[in-house]
C-alpha positions as CSV (number, residue, x, y, z in Angstrom):
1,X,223.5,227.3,51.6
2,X,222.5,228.0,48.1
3,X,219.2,230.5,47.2
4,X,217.1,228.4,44.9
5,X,215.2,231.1,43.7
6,X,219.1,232.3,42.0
7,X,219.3,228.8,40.3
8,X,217.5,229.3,36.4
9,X,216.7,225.2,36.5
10,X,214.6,226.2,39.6
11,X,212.7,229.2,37.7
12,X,212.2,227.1,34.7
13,X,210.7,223.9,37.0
14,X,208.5,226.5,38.7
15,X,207.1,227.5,35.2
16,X,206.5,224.0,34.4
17,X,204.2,223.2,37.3
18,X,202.3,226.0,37.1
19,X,201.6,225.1,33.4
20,X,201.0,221.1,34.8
21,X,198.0,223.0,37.0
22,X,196.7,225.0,34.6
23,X,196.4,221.9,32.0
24,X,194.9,219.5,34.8
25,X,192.2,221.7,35.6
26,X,190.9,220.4,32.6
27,X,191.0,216.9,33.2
28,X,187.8,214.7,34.1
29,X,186.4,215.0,37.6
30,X,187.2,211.6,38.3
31,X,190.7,211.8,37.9
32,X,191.1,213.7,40.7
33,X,193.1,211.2,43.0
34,X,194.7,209.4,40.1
35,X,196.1,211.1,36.9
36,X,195.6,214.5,38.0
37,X,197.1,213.9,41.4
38,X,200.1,212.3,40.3
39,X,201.1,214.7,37.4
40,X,200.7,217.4,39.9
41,X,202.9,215.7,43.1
42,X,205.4,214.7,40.7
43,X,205.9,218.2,38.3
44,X,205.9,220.1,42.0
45,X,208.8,217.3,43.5
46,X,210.9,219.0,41.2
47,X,211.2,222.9,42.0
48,X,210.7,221.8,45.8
49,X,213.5,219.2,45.8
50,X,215.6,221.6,44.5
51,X,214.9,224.2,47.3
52,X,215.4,221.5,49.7
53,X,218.6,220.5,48.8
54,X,219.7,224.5,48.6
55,X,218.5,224.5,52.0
56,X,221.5,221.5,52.7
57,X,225.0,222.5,53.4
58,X,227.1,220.9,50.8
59,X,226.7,220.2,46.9
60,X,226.9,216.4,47.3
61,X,223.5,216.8,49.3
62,X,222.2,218.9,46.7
63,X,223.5,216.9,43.5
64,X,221.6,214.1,45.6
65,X,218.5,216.0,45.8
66,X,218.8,217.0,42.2
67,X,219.0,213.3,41.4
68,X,215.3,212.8,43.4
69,X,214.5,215.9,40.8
70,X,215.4,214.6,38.3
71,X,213.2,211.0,39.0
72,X,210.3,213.4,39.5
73,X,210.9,215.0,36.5
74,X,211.0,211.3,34.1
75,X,208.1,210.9,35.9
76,X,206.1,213.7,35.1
77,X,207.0,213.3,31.4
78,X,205.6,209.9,31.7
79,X,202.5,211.2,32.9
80,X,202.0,214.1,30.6
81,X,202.4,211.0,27.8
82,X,199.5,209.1,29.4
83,X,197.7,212.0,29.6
84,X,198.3,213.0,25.7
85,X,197.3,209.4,24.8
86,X,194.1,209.1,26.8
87,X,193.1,212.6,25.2
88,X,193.0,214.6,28.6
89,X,195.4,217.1,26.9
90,X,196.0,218.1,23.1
91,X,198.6,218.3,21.0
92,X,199.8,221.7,21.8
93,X,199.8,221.4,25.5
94,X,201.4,218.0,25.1
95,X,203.9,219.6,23.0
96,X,204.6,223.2,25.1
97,X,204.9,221.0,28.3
98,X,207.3,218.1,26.7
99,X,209.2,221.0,25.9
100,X,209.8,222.4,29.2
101,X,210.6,219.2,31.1
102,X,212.6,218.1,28.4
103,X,214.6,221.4,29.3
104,X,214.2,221.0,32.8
105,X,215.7,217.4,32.7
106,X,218.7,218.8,30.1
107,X,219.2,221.1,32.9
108,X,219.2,219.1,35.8
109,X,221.7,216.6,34.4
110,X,224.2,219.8,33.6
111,X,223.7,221.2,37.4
112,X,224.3,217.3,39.1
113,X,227.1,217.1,36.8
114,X,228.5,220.3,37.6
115,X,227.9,220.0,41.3
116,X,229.5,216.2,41.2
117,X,232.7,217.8,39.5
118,X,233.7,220.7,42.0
């Protein structure tokens, strides 16, 4: 069993949700169970899958989980896209956030490739 709070793709995922709450806070009231909702669920699925699949006892059950992560984590960059293009966020959040998932997904493909290869 692995500590996820030791893995830096963790710690950087972690940072990127809290900025994926901080940014929807802003978004209209009635995008609470759509947009909002979804860009939240999908930013946390990544930091918590990983912790899940520390919590397994081998690295094919967490390169598996990292694989779920890494669905989240397309997802999420989908959404902060639709979000950018229906205004809900500007430029500079849009920018700052694609930034860290786009690390966060560099990362995860490393880690999954790494675990896949001991």
């Amino acid at each position: 069993m692995k500590n996820f709070r030791d893995l830096m793709v963790w710690e950087k995922a972690h940072r990127f949700v809290l900025g994926v709450y901080s940014a929807t806070r802003e978004f209209p009231s009635d995008e609470r169970f759509g947009l909002t909702s979804q860009l939240r669920r999908s930013a946390a699925s990544i930091p918590s899958n990983l912790a899940e699949g520390c919590g397994r006892g081998t690295d094919t059950e967490l390169a598996r989980f990292c694989d779920i992560a890494m669905g989240s984590a397309c997802e999420a960059d989908y959404q902060l896209l639709l979000a950018r293009d229906l205004n809900y966020i500007d430029h500079d959040t849009y920018e700052k956030s694609f930034q860290q998932i786009n690390e966060v997904q560099r990362m995860l493909s490393s880690f999954t490739r790494k675990l896949r290869s001991v």
